[in-house]
N, CA, C and O atoms as a CHARMM CRD file, in Angstrom:
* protein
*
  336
    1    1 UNK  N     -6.85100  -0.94100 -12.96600 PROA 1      0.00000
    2    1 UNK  CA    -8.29300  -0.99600 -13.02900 PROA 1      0.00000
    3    1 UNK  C     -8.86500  -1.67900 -11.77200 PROA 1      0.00000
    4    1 UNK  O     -9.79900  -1.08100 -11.23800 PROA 1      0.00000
    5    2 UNK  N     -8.50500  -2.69800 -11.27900 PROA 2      0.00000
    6    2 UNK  CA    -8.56200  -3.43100 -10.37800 PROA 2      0.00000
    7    2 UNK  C     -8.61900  -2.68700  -8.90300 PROA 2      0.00000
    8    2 UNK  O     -9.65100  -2.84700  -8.25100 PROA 2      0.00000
    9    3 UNK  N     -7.72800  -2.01200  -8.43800 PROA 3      0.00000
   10    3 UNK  CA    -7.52800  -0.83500  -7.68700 PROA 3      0.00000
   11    3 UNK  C     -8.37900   0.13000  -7.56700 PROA 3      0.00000
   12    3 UNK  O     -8.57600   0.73400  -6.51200 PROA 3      0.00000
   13    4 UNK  N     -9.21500   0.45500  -9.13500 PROA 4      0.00000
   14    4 UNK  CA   -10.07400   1.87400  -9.00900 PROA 4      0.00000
   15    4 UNK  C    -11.22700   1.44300  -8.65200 PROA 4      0.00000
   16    4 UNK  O    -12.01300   2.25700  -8.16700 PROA 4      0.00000
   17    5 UNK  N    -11.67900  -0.16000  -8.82400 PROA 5      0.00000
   18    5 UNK  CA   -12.94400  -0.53100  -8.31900 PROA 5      0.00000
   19    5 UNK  C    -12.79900  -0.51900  -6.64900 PROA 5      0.00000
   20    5 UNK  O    -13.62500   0.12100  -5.99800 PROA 5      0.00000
   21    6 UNK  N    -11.54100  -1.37000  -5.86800 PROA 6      0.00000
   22    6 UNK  CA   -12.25400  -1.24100  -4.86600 PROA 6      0.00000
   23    6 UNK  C    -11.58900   0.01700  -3.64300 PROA 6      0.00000
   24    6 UNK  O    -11.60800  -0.01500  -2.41300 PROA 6      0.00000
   25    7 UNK  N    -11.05300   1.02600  -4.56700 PROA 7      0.00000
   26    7 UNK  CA   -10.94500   2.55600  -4.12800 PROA 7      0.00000
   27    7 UNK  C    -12.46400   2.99500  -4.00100 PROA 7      0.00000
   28    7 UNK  O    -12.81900   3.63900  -3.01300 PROA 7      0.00000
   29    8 UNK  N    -13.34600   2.65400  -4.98100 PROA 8      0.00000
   30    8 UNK  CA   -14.59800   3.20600  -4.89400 PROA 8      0.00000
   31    8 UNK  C    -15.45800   2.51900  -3.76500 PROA 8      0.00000
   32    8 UNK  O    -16.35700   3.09900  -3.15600 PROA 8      0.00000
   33    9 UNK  N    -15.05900   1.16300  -3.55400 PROA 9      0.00000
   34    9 UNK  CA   -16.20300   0.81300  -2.57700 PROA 9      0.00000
   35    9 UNK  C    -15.37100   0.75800  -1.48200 PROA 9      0.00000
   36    9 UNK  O    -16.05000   0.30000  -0.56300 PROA 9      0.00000
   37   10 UNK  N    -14.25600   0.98500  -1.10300 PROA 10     0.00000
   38   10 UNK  CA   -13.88600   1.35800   0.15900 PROA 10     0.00000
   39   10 UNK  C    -14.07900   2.90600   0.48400 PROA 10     0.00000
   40   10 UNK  O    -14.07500   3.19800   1.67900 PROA 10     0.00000
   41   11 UNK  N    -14.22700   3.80200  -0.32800 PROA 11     0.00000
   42   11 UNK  CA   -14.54300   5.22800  -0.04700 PROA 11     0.00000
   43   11 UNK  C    -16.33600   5.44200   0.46900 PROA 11     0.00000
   44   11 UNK  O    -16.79200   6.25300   1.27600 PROA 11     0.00000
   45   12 UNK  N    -17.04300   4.40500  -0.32600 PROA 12     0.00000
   46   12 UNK  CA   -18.39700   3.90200  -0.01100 PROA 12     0.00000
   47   12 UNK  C    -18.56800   3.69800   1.43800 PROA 12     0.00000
   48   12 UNK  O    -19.17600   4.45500   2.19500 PROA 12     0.00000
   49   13 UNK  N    -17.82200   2.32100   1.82600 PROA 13     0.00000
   50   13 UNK  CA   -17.93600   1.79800   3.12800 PROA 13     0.00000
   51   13 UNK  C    -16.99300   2.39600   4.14800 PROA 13     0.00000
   52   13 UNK  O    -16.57300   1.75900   5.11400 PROA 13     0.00000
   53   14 UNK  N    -16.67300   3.68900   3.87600 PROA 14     0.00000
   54   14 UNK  CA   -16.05600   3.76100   4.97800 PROA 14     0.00000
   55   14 UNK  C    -16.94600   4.62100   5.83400 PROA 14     0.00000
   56   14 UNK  O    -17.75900   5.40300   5.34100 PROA 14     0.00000
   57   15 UNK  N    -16.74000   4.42600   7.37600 PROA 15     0.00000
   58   15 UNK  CA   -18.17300   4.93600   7.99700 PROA 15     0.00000
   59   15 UNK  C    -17.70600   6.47100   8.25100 PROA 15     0.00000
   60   15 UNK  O    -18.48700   7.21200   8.84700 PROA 15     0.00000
   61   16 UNK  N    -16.49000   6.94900   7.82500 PROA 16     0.00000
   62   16 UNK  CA   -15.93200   8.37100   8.39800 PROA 16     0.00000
   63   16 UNK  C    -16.93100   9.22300   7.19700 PROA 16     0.00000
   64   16 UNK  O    -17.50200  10.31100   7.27200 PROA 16     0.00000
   65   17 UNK  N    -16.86000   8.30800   6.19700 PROA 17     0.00000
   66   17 UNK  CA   -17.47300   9.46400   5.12400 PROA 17     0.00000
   67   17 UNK  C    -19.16100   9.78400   5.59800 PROA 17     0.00000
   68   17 UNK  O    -19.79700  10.70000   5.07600 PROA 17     0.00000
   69   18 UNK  N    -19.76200   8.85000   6.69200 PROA 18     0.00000
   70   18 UNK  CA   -21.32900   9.41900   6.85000 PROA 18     0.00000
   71   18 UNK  C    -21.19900  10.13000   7.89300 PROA 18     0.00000
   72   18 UNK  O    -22.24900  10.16900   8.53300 PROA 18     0.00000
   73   19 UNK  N    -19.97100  10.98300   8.55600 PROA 19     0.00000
   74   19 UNK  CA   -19.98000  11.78700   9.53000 PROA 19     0.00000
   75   19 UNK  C    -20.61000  13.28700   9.36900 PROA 19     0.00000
   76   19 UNK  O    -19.86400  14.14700   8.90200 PROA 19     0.00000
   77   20 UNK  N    -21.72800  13.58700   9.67200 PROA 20     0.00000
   78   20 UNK  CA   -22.36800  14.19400   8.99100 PROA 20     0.00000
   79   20 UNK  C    -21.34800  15.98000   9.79600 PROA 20     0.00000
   80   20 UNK  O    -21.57700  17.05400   9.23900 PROA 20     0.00000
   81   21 UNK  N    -20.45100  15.93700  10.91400 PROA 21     0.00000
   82   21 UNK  CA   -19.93200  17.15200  11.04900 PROA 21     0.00000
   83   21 UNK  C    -18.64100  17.54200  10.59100 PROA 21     0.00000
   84   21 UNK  O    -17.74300  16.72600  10.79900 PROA 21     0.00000
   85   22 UNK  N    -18.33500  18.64100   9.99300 PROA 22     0.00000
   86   22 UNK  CA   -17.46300  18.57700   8.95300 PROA 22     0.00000
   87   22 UNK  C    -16.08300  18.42700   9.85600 PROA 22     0.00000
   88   22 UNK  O    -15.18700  17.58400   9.81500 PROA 22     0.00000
   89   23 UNK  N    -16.28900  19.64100  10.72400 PROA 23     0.00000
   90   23 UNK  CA   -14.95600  19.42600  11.71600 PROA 23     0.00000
   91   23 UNK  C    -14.67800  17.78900  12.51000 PROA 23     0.00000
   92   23 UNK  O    -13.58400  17.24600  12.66500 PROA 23     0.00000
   93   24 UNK  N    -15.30800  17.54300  12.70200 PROA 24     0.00000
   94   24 UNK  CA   -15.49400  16.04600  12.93200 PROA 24     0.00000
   95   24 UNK  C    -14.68100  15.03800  12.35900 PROA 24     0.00000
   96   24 UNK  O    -13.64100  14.55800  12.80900 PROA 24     0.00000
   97   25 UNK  N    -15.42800  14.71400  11.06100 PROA 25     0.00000
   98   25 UNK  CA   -14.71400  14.42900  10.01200 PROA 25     0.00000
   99   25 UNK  C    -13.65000  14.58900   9.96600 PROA 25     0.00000
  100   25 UNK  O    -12.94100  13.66900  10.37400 PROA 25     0.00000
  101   26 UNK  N    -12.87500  16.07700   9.34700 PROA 26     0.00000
  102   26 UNK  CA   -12.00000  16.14200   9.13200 PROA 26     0.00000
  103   26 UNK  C    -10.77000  15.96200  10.41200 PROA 26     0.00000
  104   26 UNK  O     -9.63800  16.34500  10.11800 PROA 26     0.00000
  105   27 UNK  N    -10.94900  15.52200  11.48100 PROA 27     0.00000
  106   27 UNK  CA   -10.44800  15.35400  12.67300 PROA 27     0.00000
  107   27 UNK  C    -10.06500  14.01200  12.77800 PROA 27     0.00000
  108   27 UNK  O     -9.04100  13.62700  13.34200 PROA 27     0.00000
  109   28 UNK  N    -11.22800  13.02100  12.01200 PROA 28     0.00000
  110   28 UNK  CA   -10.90300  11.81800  12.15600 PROA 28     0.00000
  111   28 UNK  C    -10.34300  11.22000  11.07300 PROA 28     0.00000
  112   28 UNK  O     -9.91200  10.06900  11.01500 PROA 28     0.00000
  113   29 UNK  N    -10.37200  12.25400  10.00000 PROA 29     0.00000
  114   29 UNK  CA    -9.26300  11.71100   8.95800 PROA 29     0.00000
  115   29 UNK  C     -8.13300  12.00500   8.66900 PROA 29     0.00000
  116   29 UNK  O     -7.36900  11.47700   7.86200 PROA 29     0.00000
  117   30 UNK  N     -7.96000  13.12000   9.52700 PROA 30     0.00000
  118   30 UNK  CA    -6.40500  13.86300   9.73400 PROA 30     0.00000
  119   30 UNK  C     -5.76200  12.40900  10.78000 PROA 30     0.00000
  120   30 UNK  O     -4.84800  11.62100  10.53700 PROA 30     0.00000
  121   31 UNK  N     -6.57600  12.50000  11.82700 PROA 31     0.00000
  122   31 UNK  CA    -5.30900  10.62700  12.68100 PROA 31     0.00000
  123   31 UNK  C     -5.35200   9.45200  12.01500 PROA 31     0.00000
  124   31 UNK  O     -4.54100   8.53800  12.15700 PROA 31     0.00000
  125   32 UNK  N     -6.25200   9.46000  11.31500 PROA 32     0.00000
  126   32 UNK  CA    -6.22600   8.53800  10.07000 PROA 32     0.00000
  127   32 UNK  C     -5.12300   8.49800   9.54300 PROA 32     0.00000
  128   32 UNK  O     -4.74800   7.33000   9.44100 PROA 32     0.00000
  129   33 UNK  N     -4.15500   9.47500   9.01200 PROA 33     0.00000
  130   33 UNK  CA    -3.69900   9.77700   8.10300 PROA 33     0.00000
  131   33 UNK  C     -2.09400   9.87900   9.05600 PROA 33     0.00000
  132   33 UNK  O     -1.00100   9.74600   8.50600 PROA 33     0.00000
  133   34 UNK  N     -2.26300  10.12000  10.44200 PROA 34     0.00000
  134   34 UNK  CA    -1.42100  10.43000  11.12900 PROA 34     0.00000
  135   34 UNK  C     -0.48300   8.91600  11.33200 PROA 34     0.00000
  136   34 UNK  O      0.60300   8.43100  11.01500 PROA 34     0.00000
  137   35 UNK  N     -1.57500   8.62600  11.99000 PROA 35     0.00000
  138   35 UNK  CA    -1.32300   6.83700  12.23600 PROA 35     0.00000
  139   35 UNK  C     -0.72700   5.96500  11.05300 PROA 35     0.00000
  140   35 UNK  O      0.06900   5.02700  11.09600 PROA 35     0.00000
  141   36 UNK  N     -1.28200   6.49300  10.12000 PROA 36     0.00000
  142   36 UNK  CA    -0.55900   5.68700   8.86600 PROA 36     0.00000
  143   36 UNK  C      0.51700   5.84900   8.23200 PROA 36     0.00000
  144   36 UNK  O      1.08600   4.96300   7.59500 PROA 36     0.00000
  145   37 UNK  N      0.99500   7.32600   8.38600 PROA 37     0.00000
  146   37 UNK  CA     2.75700   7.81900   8.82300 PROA 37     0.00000
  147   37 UNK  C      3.22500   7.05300   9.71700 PROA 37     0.00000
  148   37 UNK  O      4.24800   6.42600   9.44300 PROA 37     0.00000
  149   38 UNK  N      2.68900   6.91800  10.84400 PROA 38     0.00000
  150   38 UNK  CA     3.65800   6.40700  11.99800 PROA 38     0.00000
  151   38 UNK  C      3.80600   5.12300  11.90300 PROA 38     0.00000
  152   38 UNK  O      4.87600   4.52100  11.99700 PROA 38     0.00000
  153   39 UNK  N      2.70200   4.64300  11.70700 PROA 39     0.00000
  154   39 UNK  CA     2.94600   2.97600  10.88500 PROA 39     0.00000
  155   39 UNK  C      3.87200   2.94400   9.96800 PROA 39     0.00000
  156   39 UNK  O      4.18800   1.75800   9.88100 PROA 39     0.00000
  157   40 UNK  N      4.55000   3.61600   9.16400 PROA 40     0.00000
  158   40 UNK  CA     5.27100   3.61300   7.56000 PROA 40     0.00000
  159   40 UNK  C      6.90800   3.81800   8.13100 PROA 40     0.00000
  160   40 UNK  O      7.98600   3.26900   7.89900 PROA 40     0.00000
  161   41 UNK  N      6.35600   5.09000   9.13000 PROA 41     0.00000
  162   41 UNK  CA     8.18000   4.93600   9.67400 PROA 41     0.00000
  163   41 UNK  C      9.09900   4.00000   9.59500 PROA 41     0.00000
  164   41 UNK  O     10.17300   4.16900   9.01800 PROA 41     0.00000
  165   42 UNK  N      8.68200   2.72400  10.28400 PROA 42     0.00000
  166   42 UNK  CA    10.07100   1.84100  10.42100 PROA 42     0.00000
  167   42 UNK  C     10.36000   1.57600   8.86000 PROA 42     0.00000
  168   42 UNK  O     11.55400   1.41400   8.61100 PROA 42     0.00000
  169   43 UNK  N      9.65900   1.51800   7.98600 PROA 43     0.00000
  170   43 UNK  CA     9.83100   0.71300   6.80400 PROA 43     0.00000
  171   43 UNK  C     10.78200   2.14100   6.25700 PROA 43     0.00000
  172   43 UNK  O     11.81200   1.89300   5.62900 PROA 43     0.00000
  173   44 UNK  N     10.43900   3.48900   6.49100 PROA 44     0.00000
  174   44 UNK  CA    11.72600   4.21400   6.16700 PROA 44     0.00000
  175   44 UNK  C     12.76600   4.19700   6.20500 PROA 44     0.00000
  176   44 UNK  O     13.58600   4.72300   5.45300 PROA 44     0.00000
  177   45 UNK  N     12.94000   3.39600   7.36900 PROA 45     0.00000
  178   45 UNK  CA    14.36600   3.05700   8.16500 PROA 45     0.00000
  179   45 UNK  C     14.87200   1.52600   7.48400 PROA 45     0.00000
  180   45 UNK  O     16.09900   1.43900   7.41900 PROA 45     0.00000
  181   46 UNK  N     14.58200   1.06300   7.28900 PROA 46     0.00000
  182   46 UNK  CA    14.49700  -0.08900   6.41800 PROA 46     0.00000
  183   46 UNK  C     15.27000   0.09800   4.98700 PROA 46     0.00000
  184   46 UNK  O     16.38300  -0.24300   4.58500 PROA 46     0.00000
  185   47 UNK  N     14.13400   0.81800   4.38600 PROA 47     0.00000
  186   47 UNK  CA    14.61100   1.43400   3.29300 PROA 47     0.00000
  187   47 UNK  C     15.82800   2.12000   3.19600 PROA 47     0.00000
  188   47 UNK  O     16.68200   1.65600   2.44000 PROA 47     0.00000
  189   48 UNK  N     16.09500   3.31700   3.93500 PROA 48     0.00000
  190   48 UNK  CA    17.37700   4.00500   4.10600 PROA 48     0.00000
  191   48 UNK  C     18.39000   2.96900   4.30600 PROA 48     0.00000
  192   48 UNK  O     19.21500   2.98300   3.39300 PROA 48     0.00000
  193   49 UNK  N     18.56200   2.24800   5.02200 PROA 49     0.00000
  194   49 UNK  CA    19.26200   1.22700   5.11900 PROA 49     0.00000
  195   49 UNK  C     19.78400   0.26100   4.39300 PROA 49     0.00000
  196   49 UNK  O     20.91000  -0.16500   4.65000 PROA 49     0.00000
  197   50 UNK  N     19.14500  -0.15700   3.52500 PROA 50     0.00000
  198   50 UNK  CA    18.39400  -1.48700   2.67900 PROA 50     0.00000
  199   50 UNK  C     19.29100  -1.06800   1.14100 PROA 50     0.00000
  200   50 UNK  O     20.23200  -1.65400   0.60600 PROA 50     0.00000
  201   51 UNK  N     18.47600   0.30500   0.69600 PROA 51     0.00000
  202   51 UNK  CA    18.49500   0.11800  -0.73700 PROA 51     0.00000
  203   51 UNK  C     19.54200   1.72400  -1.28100 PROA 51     0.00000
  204   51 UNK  O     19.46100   2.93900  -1.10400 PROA 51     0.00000
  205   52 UNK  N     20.45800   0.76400  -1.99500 PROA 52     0.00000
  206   52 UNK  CA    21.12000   1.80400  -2.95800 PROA 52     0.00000
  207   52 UNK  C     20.34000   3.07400  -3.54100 PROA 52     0.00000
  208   52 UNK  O     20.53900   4.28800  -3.57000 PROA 52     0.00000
  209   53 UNK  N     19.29300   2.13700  -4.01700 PROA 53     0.00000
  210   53 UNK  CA    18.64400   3.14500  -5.28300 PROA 53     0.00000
  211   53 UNK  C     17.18400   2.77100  -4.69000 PROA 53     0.00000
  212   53 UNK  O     16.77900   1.61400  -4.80600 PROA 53     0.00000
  213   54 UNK  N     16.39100   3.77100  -4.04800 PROA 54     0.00000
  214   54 UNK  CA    15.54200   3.95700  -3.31400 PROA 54     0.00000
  215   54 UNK  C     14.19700   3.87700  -4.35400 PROA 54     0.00000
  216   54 UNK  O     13.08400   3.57900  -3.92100 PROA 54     0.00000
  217   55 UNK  N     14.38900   4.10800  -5.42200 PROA 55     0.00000
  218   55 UNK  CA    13.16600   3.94400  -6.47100 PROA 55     0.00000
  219   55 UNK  C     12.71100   3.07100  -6.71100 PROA 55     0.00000
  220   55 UNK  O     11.53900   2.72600  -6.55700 PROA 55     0.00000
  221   56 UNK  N     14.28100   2.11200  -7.49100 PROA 56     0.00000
  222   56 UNK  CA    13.95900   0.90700  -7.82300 PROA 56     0.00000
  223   56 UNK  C     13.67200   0.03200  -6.71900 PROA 56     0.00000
  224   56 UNK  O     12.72100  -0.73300  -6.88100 PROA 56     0.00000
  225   57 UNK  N     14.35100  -0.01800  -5.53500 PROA 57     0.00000
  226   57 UNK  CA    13.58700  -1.11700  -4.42500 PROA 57     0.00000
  227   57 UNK  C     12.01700  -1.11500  -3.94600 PROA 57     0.00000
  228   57 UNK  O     11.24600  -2.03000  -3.65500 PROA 57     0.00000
  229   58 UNK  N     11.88200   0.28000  -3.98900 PROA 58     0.00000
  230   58 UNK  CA    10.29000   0.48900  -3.48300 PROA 58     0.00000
  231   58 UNK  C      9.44800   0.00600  -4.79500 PROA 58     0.00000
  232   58 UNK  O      8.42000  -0.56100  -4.42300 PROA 58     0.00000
  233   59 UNK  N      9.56300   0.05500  -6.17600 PROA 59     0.00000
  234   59 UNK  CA     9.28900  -0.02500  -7.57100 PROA 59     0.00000
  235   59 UNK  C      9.01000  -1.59200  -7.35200 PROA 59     0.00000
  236   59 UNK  O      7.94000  -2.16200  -7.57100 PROA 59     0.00000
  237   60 UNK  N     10.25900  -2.19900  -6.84700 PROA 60     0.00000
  238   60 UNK  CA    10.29100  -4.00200  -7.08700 PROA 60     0.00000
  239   60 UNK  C      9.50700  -4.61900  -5.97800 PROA 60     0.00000
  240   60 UNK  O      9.29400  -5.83200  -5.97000 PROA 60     0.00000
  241   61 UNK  N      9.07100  -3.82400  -5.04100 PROA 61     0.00000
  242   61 UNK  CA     8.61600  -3.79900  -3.56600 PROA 61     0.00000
  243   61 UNK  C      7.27700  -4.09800  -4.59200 PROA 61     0.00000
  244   61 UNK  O      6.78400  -5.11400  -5.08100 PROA 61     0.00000
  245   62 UNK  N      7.08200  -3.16300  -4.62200 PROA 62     0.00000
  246   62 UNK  CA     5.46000  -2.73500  -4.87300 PROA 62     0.00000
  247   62 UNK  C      5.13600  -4.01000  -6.28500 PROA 62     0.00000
  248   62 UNK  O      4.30200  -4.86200  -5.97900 PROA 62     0.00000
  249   63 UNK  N      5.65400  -4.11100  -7.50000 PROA 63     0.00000
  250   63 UNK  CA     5.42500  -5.37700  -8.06000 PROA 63     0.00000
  251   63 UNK  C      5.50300  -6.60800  -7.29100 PROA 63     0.00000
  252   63 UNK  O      4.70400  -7.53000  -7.45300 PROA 63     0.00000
  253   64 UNK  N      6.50000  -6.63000  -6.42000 PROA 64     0.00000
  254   64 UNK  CA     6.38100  -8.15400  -6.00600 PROA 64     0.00000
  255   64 UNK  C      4.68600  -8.67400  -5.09400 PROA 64     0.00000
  256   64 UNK  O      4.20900  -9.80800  -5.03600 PROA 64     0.00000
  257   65 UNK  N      4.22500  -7.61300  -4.60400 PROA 65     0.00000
  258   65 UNK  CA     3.19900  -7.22000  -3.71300 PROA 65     0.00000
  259   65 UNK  C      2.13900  -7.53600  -4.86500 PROA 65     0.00000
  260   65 UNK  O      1.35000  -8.47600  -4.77300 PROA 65     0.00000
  261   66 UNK  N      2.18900  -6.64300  -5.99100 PROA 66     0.00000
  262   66 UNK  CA     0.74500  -6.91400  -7.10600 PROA 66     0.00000
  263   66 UNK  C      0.74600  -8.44500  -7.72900 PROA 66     0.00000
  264   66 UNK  O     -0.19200  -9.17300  -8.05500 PROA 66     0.00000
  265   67 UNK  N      1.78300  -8.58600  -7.75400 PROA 67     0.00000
  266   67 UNK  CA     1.59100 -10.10300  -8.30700 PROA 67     0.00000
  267   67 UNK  C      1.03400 -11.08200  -7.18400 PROA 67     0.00000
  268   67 UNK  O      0.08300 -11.84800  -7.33600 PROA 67     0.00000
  269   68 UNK  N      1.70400 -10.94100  -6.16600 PROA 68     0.00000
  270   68 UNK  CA     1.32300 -11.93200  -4.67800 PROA 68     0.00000
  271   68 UNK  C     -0.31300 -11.57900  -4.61600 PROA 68     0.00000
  272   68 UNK  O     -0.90000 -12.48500  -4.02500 PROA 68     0.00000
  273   69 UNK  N     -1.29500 -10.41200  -5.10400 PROA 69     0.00000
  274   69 UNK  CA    -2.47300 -10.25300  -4.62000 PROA 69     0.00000
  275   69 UNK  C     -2.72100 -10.78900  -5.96100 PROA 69     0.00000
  276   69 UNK  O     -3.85000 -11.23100  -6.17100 PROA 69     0.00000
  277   70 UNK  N     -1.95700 -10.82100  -6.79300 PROA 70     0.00000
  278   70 UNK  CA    -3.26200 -11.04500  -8.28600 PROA 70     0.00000
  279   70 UNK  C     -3.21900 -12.55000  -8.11900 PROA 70     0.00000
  280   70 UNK  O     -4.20400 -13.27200  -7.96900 PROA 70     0.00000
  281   71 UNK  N     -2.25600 -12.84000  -8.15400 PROA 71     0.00000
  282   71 UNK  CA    -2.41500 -14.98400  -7.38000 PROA 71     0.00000
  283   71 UNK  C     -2.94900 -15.15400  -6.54400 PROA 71     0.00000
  284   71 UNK  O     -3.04200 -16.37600  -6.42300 PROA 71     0.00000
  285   72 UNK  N     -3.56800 -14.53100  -5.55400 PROA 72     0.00000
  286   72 UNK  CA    -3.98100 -14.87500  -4.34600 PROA 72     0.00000
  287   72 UNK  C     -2.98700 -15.91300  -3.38400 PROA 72     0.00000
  288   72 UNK  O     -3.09100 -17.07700  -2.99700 PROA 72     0.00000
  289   73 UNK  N     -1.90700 -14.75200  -3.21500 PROA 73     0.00000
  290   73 UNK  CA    -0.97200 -15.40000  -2.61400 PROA 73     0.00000
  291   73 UNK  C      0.00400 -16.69200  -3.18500 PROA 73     0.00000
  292   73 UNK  O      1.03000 -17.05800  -2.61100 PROA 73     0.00000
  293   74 UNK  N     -0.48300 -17.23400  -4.30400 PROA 74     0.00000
  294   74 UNK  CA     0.38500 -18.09000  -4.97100 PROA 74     0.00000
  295   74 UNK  C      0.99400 -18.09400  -6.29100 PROA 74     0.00000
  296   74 UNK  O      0.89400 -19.06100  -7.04700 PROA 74     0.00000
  297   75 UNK  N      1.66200 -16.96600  -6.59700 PROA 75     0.00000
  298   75 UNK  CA     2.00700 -16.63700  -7.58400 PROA 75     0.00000
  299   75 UNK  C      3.23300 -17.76400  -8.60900 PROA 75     0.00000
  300   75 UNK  O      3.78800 -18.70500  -8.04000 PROA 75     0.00000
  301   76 UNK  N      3.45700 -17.50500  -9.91100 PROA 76     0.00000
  302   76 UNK  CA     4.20000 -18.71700 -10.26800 PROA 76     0.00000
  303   76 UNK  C      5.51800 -18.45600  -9.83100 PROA 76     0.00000
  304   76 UNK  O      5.93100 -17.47400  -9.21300 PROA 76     0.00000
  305   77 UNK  N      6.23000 -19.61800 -10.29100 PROA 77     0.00000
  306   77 UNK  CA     7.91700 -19.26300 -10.08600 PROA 77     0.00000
  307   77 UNK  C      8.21800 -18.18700 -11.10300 PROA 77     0.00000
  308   77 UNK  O      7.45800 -18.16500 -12.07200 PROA 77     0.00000
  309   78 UNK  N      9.18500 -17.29100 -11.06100 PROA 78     0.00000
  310   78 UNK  CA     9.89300 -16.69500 -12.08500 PROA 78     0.00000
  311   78 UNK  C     11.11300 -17.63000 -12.97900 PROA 78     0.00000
  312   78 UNK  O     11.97500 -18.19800 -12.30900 PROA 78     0.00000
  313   79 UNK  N     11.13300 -17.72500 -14.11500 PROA 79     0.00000
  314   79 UNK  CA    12.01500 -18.51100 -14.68500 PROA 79     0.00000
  315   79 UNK  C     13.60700 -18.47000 -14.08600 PROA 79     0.00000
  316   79 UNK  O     14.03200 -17.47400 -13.50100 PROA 79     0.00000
  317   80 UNK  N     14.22400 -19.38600 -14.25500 PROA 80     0.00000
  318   80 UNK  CA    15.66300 -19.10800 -13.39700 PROA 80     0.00000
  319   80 UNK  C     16.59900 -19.04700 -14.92600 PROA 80     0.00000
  320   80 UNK  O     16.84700 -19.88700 -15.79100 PROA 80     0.00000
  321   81 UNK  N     17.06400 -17.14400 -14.67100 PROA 81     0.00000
  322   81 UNK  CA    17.89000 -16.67100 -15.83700 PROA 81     0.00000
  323   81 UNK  C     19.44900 -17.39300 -15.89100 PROA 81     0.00000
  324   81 UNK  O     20.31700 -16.99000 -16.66600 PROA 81     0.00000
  325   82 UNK  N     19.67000 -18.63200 -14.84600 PROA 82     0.00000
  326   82 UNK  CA    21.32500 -19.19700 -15.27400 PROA 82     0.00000
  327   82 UNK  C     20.64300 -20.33200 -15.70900 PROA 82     0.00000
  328   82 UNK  O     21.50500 -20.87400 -16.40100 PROA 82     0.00000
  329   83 UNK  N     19.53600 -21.13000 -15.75800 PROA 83     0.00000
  330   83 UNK  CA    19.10700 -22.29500 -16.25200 PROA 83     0.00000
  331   83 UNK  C     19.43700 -22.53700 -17.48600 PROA 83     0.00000
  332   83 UNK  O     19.40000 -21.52700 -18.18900 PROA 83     0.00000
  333   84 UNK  N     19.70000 -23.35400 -17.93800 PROA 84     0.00000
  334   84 UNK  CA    20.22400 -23.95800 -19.57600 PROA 84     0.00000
  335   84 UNK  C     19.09200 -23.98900 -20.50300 PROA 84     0.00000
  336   84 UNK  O     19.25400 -24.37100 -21.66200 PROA 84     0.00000
């Protein structure tokens, strides 16, 4: 839920969407889109590298990430499963 609010006001504020020419537009959201592949690459390589099971690491990736934003960076400890 959290996500769908500010999907909406970043689709709001983004200034590509008041480009009033279509080819235009769609020009500047295609390198948009380009750039943000090429940014992602190394972390492919990472990944390939990294993880057995490519689901679950990106899966535990991506929770460890929602919790760090829902704390605002200070999330609690996780309990320690050999503790008595």
């Amino acid at each position: 839920m959290r996500d769908s609010a500010g999907l909406v006001l970043d689709l709001y504020a983004d200034p590509v969407g008041y480009v009033d020419r279509v080819a235009v537009r769609n020009s500047l959201v295609g390198t948009r889109l380009i750039s943000d592949r090429a940014a992602l690459l190394p972390a492919d390589k990472v990944i390939e590298e990294a993880a057995l099971d490519k689901y679950s690491y990106i899966r535990d990736a991506y929770l460890q990430m929602r919790q760090y934003k829902v704390y605002d960076g200070n999330p609690p400890r996780s309990p320690d499963p050999d503790a008595p």
